[in-house]
C-alpha positions as CSV (number, residue, x, y, z in Angstrom):
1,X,0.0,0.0,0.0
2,X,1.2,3.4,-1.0
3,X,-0.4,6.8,0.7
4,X,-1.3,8.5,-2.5
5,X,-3.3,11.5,-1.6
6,X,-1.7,14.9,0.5
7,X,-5.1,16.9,-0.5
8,X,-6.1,16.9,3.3
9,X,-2.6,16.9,5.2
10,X,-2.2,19.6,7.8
11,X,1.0,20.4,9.7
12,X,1.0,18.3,12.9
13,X,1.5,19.3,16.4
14,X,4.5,20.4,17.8
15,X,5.9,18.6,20.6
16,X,4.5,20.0,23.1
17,X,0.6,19.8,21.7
18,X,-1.6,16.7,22.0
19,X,-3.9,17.6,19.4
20,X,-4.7,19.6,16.2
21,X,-7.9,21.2,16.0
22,X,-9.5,21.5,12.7
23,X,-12.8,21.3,10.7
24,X,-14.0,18.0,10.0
25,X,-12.7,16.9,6.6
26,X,-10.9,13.5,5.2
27,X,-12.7,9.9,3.7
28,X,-16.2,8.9,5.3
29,X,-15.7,5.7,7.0
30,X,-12.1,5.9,8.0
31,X,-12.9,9.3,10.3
32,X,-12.4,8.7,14.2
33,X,-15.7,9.2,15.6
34,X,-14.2,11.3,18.1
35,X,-13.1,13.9,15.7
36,X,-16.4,14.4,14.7
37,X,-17.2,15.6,17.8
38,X,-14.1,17.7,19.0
39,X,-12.7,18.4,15.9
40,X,-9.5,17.8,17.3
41,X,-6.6,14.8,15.3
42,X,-4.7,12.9,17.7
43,X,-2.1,10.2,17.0
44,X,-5.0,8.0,18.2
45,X,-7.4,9.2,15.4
46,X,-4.6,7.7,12.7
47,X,-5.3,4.6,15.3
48,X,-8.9,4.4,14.5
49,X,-8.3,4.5,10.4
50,X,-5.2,2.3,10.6
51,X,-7.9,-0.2,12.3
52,X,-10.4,0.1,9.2
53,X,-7.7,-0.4,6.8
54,X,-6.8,-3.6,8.7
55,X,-10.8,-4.5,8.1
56,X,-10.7,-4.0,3.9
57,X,-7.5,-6.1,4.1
58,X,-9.3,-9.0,5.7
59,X,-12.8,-8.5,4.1
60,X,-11.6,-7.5,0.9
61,X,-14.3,-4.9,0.4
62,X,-14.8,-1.1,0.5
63,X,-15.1,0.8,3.8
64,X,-18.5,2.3,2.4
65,X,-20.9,0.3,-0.1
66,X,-24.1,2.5,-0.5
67,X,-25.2,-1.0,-3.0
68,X,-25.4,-3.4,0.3
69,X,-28.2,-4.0,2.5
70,X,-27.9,-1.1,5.0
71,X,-26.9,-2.8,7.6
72,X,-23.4,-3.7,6.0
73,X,-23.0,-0.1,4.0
74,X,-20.2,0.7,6.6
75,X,-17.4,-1.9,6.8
76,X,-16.3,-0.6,10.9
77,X,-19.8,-0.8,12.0
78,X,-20.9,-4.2,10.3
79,X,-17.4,-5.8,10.9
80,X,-17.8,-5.0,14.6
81,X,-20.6,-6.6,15.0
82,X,-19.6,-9.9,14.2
83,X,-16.5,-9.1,16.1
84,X,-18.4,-8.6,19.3
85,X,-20.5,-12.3,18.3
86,X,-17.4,-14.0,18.0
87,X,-17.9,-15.2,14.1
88,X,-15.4,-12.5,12.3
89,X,-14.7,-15.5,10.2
90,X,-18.0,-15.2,8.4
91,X,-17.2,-12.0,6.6
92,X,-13.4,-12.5,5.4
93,X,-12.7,-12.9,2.1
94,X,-13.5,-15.9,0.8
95,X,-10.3,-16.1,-1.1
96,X,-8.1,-16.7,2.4
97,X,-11.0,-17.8,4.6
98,X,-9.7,-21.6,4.6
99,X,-5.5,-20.3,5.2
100,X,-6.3,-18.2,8.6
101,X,-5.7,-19.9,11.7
102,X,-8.6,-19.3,14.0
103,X,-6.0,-17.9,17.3
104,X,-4.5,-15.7,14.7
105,X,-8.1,-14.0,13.0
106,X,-9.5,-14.2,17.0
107,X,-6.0,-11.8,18.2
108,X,-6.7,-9.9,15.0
109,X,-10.3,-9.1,15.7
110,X,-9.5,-8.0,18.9
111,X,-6.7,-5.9,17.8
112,X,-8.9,-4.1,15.6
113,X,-11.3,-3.8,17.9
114,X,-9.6,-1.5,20.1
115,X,-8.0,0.2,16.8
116,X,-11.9,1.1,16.9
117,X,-12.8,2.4,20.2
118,X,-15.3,5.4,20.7
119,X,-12.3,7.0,22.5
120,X,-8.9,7.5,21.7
121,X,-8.1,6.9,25.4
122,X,-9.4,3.3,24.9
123,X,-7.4,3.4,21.8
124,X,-3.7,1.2,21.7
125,X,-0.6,3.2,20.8
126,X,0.5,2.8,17.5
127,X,3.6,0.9,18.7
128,X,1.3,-1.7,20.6
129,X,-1.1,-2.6,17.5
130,X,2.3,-3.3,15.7
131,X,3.4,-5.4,18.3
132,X,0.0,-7.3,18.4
133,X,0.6,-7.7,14.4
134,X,3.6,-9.1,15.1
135,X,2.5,-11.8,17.0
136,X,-0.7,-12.7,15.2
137,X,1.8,-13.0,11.9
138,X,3.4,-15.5,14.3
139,X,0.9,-17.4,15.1
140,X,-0.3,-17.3,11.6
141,X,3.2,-18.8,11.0
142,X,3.9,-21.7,13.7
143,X,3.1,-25.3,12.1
144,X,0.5,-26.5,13.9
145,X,2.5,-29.6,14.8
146,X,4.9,-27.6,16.8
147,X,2.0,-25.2,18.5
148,X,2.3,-25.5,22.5
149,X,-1.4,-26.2,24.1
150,X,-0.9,-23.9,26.8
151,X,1.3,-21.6,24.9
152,X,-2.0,-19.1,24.3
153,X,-3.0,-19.3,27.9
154,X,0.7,-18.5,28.8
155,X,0.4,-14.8,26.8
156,X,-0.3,-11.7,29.0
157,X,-2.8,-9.9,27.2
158,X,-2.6,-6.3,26.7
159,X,-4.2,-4.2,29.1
160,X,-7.2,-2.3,27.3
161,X,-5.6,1.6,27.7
162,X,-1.9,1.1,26.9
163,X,-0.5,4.2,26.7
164,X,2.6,3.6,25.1
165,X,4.9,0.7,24.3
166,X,6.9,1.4,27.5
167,X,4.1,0.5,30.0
168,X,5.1,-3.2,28.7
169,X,8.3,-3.4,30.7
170,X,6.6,-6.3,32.7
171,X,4.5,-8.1,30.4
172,X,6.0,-11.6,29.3
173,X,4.7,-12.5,25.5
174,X,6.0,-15.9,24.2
175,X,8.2,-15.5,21.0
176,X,8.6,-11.9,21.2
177,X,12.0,-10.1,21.7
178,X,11.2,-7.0,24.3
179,X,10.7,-3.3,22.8
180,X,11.7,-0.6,25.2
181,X,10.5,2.7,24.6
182,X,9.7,4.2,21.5
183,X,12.4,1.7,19.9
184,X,11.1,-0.2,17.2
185,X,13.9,-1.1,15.3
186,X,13.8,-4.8,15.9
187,X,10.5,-4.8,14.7
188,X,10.0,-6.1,11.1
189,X,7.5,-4.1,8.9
190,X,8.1,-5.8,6.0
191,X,7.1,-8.9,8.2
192,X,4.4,-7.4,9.2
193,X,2.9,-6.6,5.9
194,X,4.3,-9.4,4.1
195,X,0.5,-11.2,4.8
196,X,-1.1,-8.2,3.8
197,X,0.2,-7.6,0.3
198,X,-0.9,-9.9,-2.7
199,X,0.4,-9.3,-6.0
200,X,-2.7,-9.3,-8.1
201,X,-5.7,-7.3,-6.9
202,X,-8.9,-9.1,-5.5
């Protein structure tokens, strides 16, 4: 994926500043709900998109569909709730449905799940959804042959208002290398992404 389109940027904060505060503009269905109400972009408003992006990648459809039944014209709000029933697996696209290990779509769901809080205080840091990515590519990964039982039940699971990747000084994650601080250089992207990317367009 390539970010195409500057026709909306707007300098960002300085360091000091939380927030900028600005009209409500950008793509229906990828705006954090909580912009529409304070007008104000956060780093956890790019949060909230980055979690409906993750949705068209595993759906394979558009984030708005005005030919659907209404219930399913907005990706977020439909995806969610099958999230919240526990059956996200009956809206992926059909063309991986039978290749996604059912640990790594449920850690996915819930990933984008909090990508898609109400309130960017809910909302994970962008360094924490990475991590989770991370780890859901793993499981995605391990042969099921060499899978622990207990391995899953041995994961800490993120608390729900992480604030930043440093608050995980004392959480042990199986098959994960530690990432202190805002240091993300041992963390593959291309890894990441490698599962998201296919050559030929669906």
């Amino acid at each position: 994926a390539k970010v195409a389109d500057f026709g909306l940027s707007k300098t960002g904060p300085e360091l000091d500043q939380t927030h900028v505060s600005t009209a409500v503009k950008g793509s229906f269905g990828y705006l954090d709900p909580e912009y529409f109400r304070r007008q104000q972009l956060t780093e956890k408003s790019d949060v909230y998109s980055f979690g409906v992006v993750l949705l068209e990648v595993l759906c394979a459809r558009p984030v708005i569909d005005p030919t659907l039944p209404r219930e399913m014209v907005n990706l977020a709000e439909w995806a969610m709730k099958w999230q919240r029933k526990g059956q996200l697996e009956q809206i992926i696209d059909s063309q991986i449905a039978g290749t996604i290990r059912s640990e790594s779509l449920r850690k996915f769901g819930e990933t984008v799940e909090k990508c898609l809080a109400d309130y960017g205080v809910d909302r994970p840091a962008v360094g924490d959804v990475l991590w989770n990515l991370e780890y859901i590519l793993q499981l995605q990964e391990v042969p099921a042959r060499d899978q622990d039982v207990d391995s899953v039940n041995r994961i800490a699971e993120l608390p729900t208002r992480v604030q930043n990747v440093g608050d995980l000084g004392n959480v042990a994650v199986v098959g994960f290398e530690h990432v202190s601080g805002n240091d993300l250089s041992g963390v593959s992207m291309s890894r990441v992404f490698s599962q998201l990317v296919k050559a030929e367009g669906r």
